[in-house]
C-alpha positions as CSV (number, residue, x, y, z in Angstrom):
1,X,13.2,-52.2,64.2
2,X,12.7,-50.1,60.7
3,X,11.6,-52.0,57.9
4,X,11.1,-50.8,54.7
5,X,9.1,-52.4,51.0
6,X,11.1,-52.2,48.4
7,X,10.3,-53.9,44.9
8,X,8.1,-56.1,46.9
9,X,10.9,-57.0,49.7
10,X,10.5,-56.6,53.1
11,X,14.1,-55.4,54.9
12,X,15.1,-54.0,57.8
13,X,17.8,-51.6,58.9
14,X,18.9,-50.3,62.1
15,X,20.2,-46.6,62.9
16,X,22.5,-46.1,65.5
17,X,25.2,-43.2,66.5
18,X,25.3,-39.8,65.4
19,X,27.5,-37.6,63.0
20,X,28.4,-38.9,59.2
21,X,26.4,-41.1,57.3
22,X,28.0,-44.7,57.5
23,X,26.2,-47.5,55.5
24,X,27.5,-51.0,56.5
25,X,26.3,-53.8,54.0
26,X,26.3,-57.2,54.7
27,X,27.4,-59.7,51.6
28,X,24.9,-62.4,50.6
29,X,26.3,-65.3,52.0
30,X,27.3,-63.5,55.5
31,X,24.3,-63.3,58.5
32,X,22.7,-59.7,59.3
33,X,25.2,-59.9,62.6
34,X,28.3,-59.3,60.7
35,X,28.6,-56.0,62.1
36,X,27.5,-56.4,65.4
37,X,30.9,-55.9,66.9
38,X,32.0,-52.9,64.8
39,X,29.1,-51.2,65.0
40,X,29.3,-49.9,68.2
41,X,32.5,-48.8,67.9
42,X,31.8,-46.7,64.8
43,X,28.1,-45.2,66.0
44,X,30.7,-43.2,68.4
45,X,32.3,-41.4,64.8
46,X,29.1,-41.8,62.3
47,X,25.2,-42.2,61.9
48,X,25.4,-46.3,60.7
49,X,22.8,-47.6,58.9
50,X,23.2,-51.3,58.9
């Protein structure tokens, strides 16, 4: 999995699907698996970064 330093915090990200950039965010308060069931569905349209 990706992970990037930024301002001294560690993240990750994952890339899926092809086509338009798609950049799904997740609120505070939510878990990183928010998007776990839309994803999919929109890596078949767009690039999602998530």
């Amino acid at each position: 999995m990706p992970t990037q330093t930024i301002n001294g915090t560690l993240i990750f990200f994952e890339v899926e699907g092809h086509g338009a950039l798609s950049c799904s965010c997740t609120a505070p308060w939510a878990e990183h698996t928010a998007w776990d069931v839309a994803a999919p569905a929109l890596a078949r349209s767009f690039q999602v970064v998530r």
